[in-house]
Backbone as CSV, one residue per row, in Angstrom:
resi,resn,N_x,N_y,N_z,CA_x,CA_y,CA_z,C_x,C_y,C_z
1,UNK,0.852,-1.178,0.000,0.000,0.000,0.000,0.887,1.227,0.000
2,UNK,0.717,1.996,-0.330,1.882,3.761,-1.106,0.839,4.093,0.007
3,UNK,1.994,4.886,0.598,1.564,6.543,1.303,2.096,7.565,1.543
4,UNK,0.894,8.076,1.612,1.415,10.046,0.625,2.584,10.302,1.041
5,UNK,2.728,10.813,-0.119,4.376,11.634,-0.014,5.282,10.831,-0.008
6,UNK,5.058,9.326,-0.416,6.181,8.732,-0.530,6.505,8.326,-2.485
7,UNK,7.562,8.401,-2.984,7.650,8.375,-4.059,7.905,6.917,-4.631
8,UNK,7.125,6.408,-5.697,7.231,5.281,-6.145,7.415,5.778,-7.682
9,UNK,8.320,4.564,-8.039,8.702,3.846,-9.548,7.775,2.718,-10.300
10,UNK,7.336,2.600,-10.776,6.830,1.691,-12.053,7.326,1.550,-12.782
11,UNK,7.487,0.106,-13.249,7.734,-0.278,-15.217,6.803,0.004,-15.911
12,UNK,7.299,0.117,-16.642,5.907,0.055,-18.211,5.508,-0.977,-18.213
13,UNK,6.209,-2.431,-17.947,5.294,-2.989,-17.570,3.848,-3.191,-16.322
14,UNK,4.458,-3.191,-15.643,3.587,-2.956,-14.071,2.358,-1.702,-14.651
15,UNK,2.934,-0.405,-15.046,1.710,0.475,-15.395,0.808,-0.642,-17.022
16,UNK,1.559,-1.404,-17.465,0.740,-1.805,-18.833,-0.864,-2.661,-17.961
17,UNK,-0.159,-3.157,-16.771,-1.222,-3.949,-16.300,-2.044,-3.534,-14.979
18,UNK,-1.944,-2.428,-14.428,-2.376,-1.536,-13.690,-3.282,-0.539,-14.512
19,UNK,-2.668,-0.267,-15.680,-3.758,0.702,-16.688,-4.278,0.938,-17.634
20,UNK,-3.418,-0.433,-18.243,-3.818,-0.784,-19.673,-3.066,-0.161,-20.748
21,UNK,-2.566,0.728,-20.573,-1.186,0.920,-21.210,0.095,1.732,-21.090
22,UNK,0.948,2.039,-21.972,2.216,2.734,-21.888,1.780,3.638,-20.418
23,UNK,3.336,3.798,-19.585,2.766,4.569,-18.298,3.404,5.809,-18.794
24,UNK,4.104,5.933,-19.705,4.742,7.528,-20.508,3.291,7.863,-20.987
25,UNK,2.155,6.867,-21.803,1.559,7.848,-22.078,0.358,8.325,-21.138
26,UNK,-0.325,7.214,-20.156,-0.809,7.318,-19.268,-0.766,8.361,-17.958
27,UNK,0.228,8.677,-17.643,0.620,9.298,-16.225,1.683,10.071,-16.285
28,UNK,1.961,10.382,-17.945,3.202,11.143,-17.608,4.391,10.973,-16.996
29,UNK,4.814,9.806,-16.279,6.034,9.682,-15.493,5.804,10.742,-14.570
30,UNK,4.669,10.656,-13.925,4.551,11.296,-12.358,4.723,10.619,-11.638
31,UNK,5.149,11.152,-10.299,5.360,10.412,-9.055,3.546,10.193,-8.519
32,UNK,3.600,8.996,-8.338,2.163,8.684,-8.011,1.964,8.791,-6.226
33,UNK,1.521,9.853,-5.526,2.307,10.243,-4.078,0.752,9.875,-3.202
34,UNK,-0.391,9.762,-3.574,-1.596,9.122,-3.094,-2.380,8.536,-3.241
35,UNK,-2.958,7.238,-2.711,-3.620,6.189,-3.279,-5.503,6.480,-2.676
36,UNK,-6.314,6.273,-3.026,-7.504,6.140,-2.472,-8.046,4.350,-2.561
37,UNK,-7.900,3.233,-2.004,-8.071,2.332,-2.816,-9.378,2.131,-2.585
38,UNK,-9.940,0.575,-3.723,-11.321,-0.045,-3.292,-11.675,-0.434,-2.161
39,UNK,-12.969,-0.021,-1.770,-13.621,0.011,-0.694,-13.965,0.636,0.088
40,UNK,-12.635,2.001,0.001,-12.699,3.352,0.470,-13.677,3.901,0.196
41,UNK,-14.610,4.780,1.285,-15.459,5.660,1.003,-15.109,7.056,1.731
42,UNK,-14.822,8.152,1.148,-13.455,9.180,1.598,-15.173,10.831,1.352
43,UNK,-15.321,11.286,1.904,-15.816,12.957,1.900,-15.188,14.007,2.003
44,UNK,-15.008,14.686,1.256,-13.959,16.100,1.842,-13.321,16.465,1.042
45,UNK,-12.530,17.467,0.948,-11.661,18.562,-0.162,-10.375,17.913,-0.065
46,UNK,-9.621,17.453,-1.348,-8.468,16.870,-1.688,-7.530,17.863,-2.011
47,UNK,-6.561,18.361,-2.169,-5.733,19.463,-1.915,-4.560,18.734,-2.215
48,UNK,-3.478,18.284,-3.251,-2.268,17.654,-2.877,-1.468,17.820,-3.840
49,UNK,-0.176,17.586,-3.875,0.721,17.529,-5.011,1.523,16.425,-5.454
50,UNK,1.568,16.554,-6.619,1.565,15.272,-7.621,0.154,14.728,-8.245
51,UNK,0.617,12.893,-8.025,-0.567,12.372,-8.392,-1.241,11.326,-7.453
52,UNK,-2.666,11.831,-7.860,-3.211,10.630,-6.891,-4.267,9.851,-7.708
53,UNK,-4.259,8.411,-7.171,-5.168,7.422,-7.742,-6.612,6.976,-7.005
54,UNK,-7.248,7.045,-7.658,-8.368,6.903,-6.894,-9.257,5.464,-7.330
55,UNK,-9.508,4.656,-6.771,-10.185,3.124,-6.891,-11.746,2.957,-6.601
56,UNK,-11.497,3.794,-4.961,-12.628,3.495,-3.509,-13.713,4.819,-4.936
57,UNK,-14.396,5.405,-3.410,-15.451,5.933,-3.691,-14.589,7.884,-2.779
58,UNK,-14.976,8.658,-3.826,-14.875,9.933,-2.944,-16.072,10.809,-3.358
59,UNK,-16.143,11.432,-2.546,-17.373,12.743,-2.413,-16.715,14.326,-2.282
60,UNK,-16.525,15.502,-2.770,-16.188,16.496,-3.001,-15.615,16.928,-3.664
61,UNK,-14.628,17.738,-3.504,-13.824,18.474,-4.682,-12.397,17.840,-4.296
62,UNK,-11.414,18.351,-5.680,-10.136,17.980,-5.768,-9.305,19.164,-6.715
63,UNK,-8.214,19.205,-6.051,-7.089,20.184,-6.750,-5.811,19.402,-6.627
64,UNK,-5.589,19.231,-7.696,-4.026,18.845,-7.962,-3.284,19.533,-9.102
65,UNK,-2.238,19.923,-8.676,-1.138,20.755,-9.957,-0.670,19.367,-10.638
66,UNK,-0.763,18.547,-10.631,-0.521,16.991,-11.136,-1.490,16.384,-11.724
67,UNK,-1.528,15.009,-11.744,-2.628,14.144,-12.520,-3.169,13.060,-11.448
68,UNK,-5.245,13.074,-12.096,-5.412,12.832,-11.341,-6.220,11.447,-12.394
69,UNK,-6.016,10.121,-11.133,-6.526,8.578,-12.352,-7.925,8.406,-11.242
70,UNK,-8.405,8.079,-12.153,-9.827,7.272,-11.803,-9.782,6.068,-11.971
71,UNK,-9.783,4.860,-11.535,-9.292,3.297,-11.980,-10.610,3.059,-12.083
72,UNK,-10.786,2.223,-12.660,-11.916,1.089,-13.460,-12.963,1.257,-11.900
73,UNK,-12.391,0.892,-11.110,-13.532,0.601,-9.954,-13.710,1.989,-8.928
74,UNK,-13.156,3.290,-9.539,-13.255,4.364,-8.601,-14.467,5.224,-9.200
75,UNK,-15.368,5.537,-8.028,-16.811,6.326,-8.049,-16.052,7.549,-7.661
76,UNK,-16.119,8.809,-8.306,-16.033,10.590,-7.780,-16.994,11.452,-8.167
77,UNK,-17.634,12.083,-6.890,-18.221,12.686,-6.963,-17.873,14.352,-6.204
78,UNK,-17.384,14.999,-7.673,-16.326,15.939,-7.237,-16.766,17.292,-8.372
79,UNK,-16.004,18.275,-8.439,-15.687,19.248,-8.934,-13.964,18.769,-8.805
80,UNK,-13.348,18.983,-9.960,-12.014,18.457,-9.962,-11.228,19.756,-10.706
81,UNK,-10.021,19.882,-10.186,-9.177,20.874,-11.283,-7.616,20.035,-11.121
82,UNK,-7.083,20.269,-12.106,-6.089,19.054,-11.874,-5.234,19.572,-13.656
83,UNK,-3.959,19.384,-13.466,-3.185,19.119,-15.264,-3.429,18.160,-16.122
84,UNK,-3.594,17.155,-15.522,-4.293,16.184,-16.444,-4.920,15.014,-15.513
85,UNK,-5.834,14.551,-17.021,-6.628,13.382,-15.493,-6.801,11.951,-16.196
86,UNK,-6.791,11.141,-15.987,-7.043,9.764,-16.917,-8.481,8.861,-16.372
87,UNK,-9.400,8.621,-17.114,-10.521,8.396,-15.915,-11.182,6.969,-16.746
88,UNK,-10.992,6.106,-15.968,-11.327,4.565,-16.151,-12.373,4.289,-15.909
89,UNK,-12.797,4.994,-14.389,-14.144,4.556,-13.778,-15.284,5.250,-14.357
90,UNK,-15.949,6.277,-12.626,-16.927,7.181,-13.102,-16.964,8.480,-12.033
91,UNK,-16.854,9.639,-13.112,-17.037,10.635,-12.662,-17.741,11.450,-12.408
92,UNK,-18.763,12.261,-11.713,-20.058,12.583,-12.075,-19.697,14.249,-11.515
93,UNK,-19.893,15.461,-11.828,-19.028,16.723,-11.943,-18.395,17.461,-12.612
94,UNK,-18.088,18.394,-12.307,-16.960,19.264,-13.479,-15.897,18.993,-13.314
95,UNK,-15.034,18.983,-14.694,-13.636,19.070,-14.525,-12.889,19.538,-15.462
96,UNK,-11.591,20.413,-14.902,-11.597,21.048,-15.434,-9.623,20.465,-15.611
97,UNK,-9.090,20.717,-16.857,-7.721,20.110,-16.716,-6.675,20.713,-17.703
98,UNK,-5.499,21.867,-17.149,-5.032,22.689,-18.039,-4.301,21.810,-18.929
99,UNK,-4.013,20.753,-18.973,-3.054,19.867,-19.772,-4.162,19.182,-20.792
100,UNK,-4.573,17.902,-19.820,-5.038,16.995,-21.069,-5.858,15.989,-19.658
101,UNK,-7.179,15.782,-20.822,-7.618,14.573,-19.950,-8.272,13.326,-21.300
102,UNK,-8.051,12.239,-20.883,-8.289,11.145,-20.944,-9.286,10.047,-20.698
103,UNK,-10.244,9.702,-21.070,-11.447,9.007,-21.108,-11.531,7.439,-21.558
104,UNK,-10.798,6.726,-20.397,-10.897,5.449,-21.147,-11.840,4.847,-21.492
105,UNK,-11.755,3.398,-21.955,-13.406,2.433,-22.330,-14.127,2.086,-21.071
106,UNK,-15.027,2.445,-21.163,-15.699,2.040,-20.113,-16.364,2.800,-19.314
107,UNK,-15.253,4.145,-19.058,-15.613,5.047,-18.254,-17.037,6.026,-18.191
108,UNK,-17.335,6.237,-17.088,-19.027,7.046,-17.516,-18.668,8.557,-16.823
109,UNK,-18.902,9.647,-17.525,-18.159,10.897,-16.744,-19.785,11.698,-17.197
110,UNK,-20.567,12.375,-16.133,-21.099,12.976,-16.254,-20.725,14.648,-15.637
111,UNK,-20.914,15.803,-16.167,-20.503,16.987,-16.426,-19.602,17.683,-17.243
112,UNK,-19.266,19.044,-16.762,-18.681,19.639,-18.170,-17.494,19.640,-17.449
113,UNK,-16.580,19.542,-18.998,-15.393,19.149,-19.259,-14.660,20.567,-19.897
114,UNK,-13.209,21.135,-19.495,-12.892,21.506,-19.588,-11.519,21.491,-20.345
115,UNK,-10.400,21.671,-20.757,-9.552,20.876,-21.135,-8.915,21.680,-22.567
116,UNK,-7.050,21.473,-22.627,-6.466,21.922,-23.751,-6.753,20.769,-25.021
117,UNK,-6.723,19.346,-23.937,-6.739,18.252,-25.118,-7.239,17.158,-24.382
118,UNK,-8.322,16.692,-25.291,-9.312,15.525,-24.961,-9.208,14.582,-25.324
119,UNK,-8.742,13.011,-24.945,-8.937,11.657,-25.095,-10.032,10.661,-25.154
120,UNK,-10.701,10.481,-26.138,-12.309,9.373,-25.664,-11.479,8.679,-26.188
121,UNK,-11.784,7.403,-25.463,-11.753,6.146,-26.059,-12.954,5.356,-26.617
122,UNK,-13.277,4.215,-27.582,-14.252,4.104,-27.916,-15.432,3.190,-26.358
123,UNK,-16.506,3.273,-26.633,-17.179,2.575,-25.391,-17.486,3.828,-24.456
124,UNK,-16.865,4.757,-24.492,-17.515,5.968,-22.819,-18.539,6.472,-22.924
125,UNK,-18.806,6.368,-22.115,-20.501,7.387,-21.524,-19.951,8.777,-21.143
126,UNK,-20.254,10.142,-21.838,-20.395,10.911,-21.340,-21.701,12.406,-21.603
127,UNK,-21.805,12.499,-20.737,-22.848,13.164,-21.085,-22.619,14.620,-20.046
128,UNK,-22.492,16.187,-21.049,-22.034,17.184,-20.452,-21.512,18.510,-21.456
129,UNK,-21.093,19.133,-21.276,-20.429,20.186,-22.311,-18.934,19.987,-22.595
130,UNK,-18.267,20.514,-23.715,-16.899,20.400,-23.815,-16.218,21.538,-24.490
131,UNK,-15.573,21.891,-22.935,-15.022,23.190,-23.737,-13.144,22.892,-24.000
132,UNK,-12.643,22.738,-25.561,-11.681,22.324,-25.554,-10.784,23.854,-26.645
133,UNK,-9.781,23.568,-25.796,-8.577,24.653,-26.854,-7.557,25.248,-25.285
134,UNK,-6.480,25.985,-26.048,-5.410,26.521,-25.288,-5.953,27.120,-24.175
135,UNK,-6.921,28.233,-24.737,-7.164,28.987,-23.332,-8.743,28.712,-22.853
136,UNK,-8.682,27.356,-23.090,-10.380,26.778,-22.349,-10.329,27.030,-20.947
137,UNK,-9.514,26.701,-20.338,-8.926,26.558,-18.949,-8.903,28.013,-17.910
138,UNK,-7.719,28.710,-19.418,-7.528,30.041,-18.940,-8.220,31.266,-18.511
139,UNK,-9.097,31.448,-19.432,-10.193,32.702,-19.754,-11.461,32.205,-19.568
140,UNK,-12.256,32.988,-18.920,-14.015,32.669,-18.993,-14.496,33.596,-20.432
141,UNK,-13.602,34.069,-20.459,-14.165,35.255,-21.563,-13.883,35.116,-23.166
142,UNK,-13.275,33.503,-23.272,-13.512,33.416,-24.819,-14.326,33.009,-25.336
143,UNK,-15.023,32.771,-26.365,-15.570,32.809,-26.666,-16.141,31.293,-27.524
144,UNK,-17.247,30.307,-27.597,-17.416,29.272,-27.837,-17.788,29.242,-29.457
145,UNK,-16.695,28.306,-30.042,-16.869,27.665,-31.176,-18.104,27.617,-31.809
146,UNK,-18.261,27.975,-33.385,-19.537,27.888,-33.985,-19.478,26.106,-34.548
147,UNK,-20.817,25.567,-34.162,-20.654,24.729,-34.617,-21.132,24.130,-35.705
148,UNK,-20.965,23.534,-36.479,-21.239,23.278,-38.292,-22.373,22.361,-38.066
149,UNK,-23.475,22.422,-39.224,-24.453,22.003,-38.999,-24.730,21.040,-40.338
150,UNK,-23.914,19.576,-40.341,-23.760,18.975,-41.582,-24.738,17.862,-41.817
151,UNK,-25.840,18.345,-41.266,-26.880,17.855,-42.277,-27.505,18.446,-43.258
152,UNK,-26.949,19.509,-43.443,-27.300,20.444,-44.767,-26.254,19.805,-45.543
153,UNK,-25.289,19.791,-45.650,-24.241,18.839,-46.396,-24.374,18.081,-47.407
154,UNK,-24.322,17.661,-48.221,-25.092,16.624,-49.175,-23.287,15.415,-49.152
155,UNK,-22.322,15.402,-48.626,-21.065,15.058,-48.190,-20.561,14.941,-46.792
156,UNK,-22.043,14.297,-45.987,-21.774,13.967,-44.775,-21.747,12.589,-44.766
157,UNK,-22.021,12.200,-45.593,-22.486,10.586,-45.280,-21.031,9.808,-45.723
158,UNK,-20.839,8.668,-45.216,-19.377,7.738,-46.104,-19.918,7.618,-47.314
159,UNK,-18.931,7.570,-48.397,-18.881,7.453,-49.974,-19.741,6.517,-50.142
160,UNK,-19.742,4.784,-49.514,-20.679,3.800,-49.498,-22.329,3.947,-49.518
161,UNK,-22.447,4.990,-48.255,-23.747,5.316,-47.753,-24.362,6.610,-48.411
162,UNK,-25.850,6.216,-49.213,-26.445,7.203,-50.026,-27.687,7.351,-48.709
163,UNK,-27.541,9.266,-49.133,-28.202,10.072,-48.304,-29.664,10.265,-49.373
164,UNK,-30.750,9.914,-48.656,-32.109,9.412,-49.128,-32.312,11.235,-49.624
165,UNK,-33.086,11.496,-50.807,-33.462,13.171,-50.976,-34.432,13.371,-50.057
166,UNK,-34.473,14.887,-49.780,-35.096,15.423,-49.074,-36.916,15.786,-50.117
167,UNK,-37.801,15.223,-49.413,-39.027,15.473,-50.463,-39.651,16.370,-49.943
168,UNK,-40.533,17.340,-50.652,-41.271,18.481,-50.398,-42.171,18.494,-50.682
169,UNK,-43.383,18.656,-50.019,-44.533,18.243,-49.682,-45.426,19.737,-50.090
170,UNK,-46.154,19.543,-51.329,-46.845,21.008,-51.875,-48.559,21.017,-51.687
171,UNK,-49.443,21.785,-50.919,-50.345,21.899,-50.680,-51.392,22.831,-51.202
């Protein structure tokens, strides 16, 4: 069992089977300095530096200048701000992450998402807003993307798949 503030090493292997893959691309080669594990049921404001993993179950908010993992079996129910976050389980809240966050298979993240750069993997549940670019994080005051509306398109569909005409109905 790791405890805080103590610094641990991983292989790439050990992270391949702890997270399913590369731990360069997973975790950055952070020092992983707090564990929450399964079974844990934790309430209260998280505050820490580095990274922490979370398994158990938590309730509130979280700040980390580091990265923060959600494992396959960790429930958060948080407002989160964090550099990057990798999230396996399920998150239900905002979060917000000046680096990059990560959405593995499986994972169910309900709220809005914040973020320079976004990871889905195929299989996630999320359901929420997404505000993504350099200064998503930074500024409340930029301004949100127009978004294209390509069912007017007659070149939305794959080359294979024919888009049925639109019929007009005269009275």
């Amino acid at each position: 069992m790791l405890k805080s503030g103590i610094k641990t090493t991983q292989s790439n292997e050990e992270a391949k089977v702890m997270f399913g893959k590369d731990a360069e691309i997973t975790t950055g080669q952070s020092t992983l300095n707090s564990m929450l594990g399964q079974g844990c049921k934790i309430k209260g404001d998280i505050e820490l530096q580095g990274t922490i993993r979370i398994d158990g179950q938590f309730e509130g908010s979280i700040s980390c200048p580091d990265t923060l993992i959600i494992g396959k079996s960790g429930i958060v129910k948080a407002d989160v701000k964090v550099k990057n976050a990798v999230i396996g389980g399920k998150l239900v809240g905002n979060i917000s992450a000046t680096n990059k966050i990560e959405l593995q298979t499986g994972s169910h993240v309900e709220g809005d998402i914040q973020t320079a750069r976004l990871v889905i993997d195929e299989g996630v549940f999320f359901e929420g807003n997404c505000k993504m670019g350099a200064n998503a994080t930074g500024s409340s005051t930029s301004t949100a993307r127009e978004v294209t509306d390509h069912t007017k398109d007659n070149n939305w569909a794959r080359k294979d798949e024919k888009r049925p005409e639109p019929v007009s109905i005269t009275r």
